[in-house]
C-alpha positions as CSV (number, residue, x, y, z in Angstrom):
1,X,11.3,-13.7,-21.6
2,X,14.4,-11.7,-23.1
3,X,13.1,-9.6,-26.1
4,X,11.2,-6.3,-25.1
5,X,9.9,-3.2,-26.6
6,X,11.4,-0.2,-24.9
7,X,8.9,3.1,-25.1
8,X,11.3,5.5,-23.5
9,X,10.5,9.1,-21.8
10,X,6.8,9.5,-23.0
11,X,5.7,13.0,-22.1
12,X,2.5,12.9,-21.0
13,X,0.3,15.9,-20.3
14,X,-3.1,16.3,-18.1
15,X,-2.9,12.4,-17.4
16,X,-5.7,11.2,-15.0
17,X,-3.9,11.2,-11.2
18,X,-6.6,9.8,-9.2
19,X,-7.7,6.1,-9.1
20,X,-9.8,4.9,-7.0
21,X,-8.8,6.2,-2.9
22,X,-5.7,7.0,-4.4
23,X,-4.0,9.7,-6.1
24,X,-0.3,11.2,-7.3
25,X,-0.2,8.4,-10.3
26,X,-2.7,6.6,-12.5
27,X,-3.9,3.2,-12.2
28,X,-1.8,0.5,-14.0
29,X,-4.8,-0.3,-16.2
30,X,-4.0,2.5,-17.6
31,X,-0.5,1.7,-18.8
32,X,-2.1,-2.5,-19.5
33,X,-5.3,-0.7,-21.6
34,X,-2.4,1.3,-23.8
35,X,-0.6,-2.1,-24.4
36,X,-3.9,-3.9,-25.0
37,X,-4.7,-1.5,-27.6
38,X,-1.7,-1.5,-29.5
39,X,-2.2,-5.5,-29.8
40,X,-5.8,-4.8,-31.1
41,X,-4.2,-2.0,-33.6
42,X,-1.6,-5.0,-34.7
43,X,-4.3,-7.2,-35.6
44,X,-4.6,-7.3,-40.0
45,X,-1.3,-6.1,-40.4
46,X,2.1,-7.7,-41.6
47,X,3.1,-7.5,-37.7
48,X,0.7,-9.5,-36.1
49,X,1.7,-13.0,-37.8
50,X,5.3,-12.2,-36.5
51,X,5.0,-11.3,-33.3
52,X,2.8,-11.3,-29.7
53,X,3.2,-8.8,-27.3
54,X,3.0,-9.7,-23.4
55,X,2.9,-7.8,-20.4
56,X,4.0,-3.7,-19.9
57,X,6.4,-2.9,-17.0
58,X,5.9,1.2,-16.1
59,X,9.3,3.3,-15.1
60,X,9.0,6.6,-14.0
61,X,11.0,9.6,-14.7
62,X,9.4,12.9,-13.3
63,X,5.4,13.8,-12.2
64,X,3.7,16.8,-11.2
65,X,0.3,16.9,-9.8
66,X,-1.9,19.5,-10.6
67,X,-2.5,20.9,-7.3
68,X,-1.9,24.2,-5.5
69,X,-2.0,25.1,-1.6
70,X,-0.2,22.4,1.0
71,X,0.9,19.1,-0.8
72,X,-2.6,17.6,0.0
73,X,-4.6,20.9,-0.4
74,X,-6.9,20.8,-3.5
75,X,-6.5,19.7,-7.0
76,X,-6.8,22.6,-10.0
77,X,-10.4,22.6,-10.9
78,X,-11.9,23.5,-14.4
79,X,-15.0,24.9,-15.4
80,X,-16.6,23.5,-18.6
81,X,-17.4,25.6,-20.6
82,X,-15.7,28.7,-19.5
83,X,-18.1,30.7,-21.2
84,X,-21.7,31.0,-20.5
85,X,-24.3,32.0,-23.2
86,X,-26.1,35.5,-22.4
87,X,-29.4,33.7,-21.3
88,X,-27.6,31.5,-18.9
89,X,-25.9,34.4,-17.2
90,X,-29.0,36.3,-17.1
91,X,-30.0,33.5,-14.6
92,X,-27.5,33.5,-12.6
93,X,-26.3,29.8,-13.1
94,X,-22.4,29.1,-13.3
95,X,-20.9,26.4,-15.3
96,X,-20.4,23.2,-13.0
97,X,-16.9,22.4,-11.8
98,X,-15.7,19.0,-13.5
99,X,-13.9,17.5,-10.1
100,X,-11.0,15.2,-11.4
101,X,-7.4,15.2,-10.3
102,X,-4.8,15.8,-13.0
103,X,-1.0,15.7,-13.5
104,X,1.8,15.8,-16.0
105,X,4.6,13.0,-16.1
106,X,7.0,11.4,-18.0
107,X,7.4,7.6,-18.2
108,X,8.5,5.0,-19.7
109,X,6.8,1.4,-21.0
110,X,8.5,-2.1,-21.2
111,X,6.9,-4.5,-23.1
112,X,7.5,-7.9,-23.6
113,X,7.3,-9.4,-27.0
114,X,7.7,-13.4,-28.4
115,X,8.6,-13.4,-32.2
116,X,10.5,-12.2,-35.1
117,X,10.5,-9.1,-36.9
118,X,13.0,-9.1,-39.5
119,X,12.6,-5.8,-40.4
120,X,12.9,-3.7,-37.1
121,X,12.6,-0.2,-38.4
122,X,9.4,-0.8,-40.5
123,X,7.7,-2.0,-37.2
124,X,9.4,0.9,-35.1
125,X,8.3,3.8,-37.7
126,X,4.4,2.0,-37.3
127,X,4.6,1.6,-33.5
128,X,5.2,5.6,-33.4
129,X,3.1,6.3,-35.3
130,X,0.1,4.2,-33.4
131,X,1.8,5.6,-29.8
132,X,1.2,8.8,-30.8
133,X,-2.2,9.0,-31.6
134,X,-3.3,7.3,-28.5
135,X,-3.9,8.7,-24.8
136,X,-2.0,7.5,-22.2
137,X,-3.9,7.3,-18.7
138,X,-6.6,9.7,-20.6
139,X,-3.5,12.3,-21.0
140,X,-2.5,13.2,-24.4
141,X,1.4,12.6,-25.5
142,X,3.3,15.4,-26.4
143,X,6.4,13.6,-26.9
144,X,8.1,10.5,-26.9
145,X,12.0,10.3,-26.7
146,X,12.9,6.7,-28.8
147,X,11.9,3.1,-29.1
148,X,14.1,0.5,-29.2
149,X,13.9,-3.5,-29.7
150,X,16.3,-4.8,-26.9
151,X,17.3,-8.4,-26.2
152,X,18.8,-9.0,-22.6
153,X,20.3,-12.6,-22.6
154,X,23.7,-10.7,-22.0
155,X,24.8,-8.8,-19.1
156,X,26.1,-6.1,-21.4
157,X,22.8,-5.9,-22.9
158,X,20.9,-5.8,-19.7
159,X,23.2,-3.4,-18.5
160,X,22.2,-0.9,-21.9
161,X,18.8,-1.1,-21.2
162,X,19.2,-0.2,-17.2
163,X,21.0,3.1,-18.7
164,X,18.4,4.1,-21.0
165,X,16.1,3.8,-18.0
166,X,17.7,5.6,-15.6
167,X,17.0,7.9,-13.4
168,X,13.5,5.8,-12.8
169,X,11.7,4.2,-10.6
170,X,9.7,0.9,-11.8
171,X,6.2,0.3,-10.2
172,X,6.6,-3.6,-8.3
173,X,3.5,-5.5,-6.5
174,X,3.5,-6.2,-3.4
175,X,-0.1,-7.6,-2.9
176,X,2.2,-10.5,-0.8
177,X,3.5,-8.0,2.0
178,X,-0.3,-7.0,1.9
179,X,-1.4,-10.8,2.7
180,X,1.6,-11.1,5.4
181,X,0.6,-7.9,7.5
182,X,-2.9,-9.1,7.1
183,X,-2.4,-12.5,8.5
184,X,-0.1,-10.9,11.3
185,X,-3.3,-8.4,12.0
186,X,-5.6,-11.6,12.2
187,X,-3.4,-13.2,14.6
188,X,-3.4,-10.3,17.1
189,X,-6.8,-9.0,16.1
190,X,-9.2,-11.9,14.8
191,X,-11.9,-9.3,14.4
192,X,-8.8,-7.4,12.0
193,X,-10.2,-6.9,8.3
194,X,-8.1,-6.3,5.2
195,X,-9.1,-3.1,4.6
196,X,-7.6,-2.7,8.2
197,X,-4.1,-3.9,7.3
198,X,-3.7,-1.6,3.9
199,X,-4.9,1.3,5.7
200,X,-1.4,0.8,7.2
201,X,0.2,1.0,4.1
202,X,-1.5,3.5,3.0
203,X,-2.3,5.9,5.8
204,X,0.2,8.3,7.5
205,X,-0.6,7.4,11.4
206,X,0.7,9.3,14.4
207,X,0.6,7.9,17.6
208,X,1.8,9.6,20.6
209,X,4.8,9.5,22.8
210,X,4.7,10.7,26.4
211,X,7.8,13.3,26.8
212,X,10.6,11.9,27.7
213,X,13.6,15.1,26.8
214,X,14.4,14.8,30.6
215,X,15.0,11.4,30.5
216,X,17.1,11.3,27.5
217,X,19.5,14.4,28.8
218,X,19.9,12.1,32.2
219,X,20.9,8.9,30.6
220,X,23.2,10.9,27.9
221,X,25.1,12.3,31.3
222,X,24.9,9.2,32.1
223,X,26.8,7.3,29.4
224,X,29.4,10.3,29.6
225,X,30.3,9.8,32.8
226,X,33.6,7.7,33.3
227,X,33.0,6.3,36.5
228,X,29.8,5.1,35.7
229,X,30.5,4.0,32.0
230,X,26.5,3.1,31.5
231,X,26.6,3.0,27.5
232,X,24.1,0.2,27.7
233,X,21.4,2.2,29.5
234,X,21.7,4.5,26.9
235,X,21.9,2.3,23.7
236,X,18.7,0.3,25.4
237,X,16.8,3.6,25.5
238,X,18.1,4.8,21.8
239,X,16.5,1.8,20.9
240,X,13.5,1.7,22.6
241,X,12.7,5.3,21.1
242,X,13.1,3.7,17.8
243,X,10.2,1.7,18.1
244,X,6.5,3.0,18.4
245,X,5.3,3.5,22.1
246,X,3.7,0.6,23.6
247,X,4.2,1.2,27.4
248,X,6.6,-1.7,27.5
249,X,9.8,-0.2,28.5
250,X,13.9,-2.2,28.8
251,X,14.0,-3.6,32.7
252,X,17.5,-1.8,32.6
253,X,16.2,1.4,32.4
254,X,13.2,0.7,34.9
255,X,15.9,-0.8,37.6
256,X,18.3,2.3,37.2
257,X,15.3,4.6,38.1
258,X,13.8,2.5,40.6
259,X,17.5,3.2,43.1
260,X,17.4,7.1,42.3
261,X,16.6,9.1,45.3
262,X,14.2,12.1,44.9
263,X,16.2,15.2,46.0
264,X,15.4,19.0,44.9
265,X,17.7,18.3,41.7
266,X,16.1,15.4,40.2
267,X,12.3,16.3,40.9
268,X,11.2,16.9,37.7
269,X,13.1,14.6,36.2
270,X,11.8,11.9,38.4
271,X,8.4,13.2,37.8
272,X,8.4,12.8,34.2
273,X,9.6,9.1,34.7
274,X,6.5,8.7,36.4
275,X,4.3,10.1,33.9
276,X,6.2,8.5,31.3
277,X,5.3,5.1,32.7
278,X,1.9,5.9,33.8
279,X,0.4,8.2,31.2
280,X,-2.7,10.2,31.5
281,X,-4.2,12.3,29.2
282,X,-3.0,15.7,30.6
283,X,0.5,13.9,30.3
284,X,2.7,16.1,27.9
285,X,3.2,14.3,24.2
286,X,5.4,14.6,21.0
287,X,3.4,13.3,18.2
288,X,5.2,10.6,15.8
289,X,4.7,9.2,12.8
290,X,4.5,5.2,12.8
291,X,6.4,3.2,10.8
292,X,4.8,1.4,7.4
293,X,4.1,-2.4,8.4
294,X,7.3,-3.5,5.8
295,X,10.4,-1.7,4.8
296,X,10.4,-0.2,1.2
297,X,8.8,2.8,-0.9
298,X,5.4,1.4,-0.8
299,X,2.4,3.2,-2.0
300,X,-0.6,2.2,-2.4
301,X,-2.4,1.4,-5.9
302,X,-5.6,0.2,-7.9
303,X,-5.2,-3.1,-9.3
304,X,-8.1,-4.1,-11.4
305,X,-12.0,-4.4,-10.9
306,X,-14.5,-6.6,-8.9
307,X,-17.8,-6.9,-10.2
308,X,-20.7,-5.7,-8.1
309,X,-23.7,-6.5,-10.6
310,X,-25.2,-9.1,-12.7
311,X,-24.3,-8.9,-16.9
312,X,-26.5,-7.0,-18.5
313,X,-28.0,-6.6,-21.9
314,X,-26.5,-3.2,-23.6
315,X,-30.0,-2.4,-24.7
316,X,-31.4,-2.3,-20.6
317,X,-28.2,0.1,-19.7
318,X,-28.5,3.3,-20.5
319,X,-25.3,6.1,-21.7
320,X,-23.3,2.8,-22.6
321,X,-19.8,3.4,-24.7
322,X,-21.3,1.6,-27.6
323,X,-24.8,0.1,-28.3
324,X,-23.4,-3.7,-29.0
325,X,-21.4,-5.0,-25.8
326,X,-23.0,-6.2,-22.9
327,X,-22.1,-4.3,-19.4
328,X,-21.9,-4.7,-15.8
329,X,-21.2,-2.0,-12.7
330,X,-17.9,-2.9,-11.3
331,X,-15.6,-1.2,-8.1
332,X,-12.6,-0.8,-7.6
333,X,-10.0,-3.3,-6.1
334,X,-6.6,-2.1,-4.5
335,X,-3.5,-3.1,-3.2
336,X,0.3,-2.2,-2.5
337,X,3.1,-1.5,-5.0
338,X,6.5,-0.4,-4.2
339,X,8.9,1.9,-6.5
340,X,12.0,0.2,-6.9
341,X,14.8,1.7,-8.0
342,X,16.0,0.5,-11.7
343,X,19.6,0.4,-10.8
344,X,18.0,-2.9,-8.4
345,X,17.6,-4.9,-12.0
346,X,20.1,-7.2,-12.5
347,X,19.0,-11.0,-14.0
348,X,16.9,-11.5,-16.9
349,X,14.1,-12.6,-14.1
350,X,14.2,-9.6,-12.7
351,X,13.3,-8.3,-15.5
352,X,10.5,-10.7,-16.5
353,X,9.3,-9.9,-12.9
354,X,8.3,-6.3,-13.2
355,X,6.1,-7.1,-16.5
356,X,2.2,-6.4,-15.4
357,X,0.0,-9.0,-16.8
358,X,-4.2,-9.3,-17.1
359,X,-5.7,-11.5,-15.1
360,X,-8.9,-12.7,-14.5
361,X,-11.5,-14.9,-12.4
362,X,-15.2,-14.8,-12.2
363,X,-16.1,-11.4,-11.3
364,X,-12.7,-10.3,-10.8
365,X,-10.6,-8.1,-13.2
366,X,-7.2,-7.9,-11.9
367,X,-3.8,-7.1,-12.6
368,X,-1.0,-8.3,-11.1
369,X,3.0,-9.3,-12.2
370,X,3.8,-13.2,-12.2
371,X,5.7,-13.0,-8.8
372,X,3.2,-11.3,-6.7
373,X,0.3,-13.5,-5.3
374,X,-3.4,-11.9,-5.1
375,X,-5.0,-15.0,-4.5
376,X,-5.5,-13.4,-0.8
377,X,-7.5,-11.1,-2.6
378,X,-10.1,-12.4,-4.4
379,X,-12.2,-15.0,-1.4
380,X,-15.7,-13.9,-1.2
381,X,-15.1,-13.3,2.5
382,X,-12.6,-10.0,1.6
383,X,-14.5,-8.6,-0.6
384,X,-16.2,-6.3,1.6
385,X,-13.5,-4.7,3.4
386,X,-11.2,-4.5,-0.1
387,X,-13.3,-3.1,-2.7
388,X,-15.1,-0.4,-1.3
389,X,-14.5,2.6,-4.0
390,X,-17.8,2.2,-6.0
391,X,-17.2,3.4,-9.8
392,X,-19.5,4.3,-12.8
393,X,-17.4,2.5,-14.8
394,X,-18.5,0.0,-16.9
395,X,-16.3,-2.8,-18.3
């Protein structure tokens, strides 16, 4: 695909910033509902017998999180209504506090689209139009900087477009890094369950490290001293502090303790060797954080829904959206995403890559791009440790 519909730096204010466990960005249902809807709005008009839009790749630009205190503190609550009528207050009853999670952010939408328009700036005036009076992630748009028709078959083109979108960050799946950490887990763990290997991804772990300052200092003499020259003793301990503790330590360093001598000098050195081998729990610790299972800026994200009931009649649901479609209870299904730098966009595939497409399976409603491979996802014997964020929403 080499024609798309570029939506650039869409303001977006009190957008919904939690989705599912997670929260700092909305769901990319959000951004594929917006699309979706702007292919339903095409339908009767001159545009729809031209052209058939696919797929919505999401940049962004800048976000702020309604929150105050410590970065993870609490989300700015509202009361609705503010105002409580004079009988109300007589009681003694305070307005309920709505508990969502809000932010404001500034984005940008690639679409891909198969057609022709002919006249461009007819479609462009109606797409504005239509953009504007729609939410985006349940935030209302203040503003929206310019759309623009571009087609990439040439590098200079390609190159145009990557300007317009930078600085941004473009949202990738990486449901495969998910299904090769998993498989690693199984293999060490076969009691390991998915939801164990994207807690990983999406956890901040600590995991402590018996002190070792004394030990450092010695081998940093060490490597100083000329006659001595042991550079390699303190290159295989630079490394093995690079990698989470596991109680395996080199042989080098384990053989160059093993001939020291315990005199008055080196006592508490050689006594936090010991305890650095042999740790107990009154054994003094620096807490570190543990590395994400692949390299990247990987978050994790809501992907879609799983069904957790039957279809039912719209007449036996009660507080449905409209009084016609038939409903089911769903959860929520996640996975892991990366940001990627724009400036990483160089062939049309790449391109074609970061477009997020619908896709679905019997009692699955996913989305995903055409690179990245759910499939681990969806066997009935995950489904248990995946979707566990039950949701009142009905699809």
């Amino acid at each position: 695909m080499n024609q798309y519909i570029l939506i650039n730096r869409i303001k977006v204010q009190n957008a919904n910033a939690v989705a599912g466990f997670t929260w700092g960005f909305p769901a990319i249902t959000h951004f594929l509902g917006f699309r979706h809807n702007l292919t339903r709005k095409m339908q009767g008009t001159e545009f729809d017998e031209k052209i058939s839009l696919s797929g919505c790749a999401v940049i962004a630009h800048e976000h702020q999180v309604h929150t105050y205190g410590s970065y993870d503190s609490y989300f700015c609550q509202n009361k609705n209504p503010g105002a409580m009528s004079f009988e109300k207050a007589k009681t003694g009853k305070n307005p309920s506090i709505i508990e969502e999670g809000k932010m404001n952010m500034i984005v940008s939408l690639l679409i891909g689209y198969e057609g022709y328009l002919g006249r461009e700036n007819d479609f462009l005036s109606w797409l504005t139009k239509q953009c504007l009076l729609q939410r985006l992630a349940g935030g209302t748009i203040l503003e929206i900087g310019a759309i623009k028709l571009f087609n990439i078959e040439t590098k200079a083109k390609r190159l145009l477009l990557k300007r317009k979108l930078l600085p941004g960050f473009i949202l990738m799946d990486r449901s495969d890094k998910l299904a090769d950490h998993y498989e690693a887990c199984s293999e060490n763990n076969p009691e390991a369950e998915l939801l164990d290997a994207w807690l990983d991804f999406a956890a901040l772990k600590q995991q402590a490290r018996p002190r070792g300052d004394l030990i450092s200092k010695h081998l940093k003499k060490q490597a100083k001293n000329k006659e001595n020259m042991n550079t390699a003793l303190l290159q295989d301990w630079d490394e093995h502090l690079s990698k989470p503790y596991s109680g395996e330590i080199p042989d080098s360093i384990k053989k160059h303790f093993s001939g020291i001598e315990e005199t008055k000098d080196n006592k508490e050195l050689l006594a936090q060797w010991r305890q650095y081998r042999k740790p107990t729990d009154k054994t003094p610790a620096d807490w570190e954080y543990l590395p994400k299972p692949s390299q990247g800026y990987l978050v994790p994200v809501m992907t879609g829904y799983k069904a957790i009931s039957p279809v039912y009649e719209n007449a036996k649901v009660s507080n449905t959206r409209d009084n016609e479609t038939d409903v089911c209870f769903v959860e929520s299904v996640h996975s892991v995403g990366e940001w990627l730098g724009v400036n990483r966009l160089i062939t049309t595939e790449d391109f074609a890559s970061c477009l997020w497409h619908y896709h679905y399976e019997e009692n699955w409603y996913l989305c995903r791009q055409a690179h990245g491979d759910s499939s681990m996802m969806i066997p009935n014997a995950t489904t248990e440790t995946i979707d566990v964020s039950p949701s009142d929403e009905l699809i």
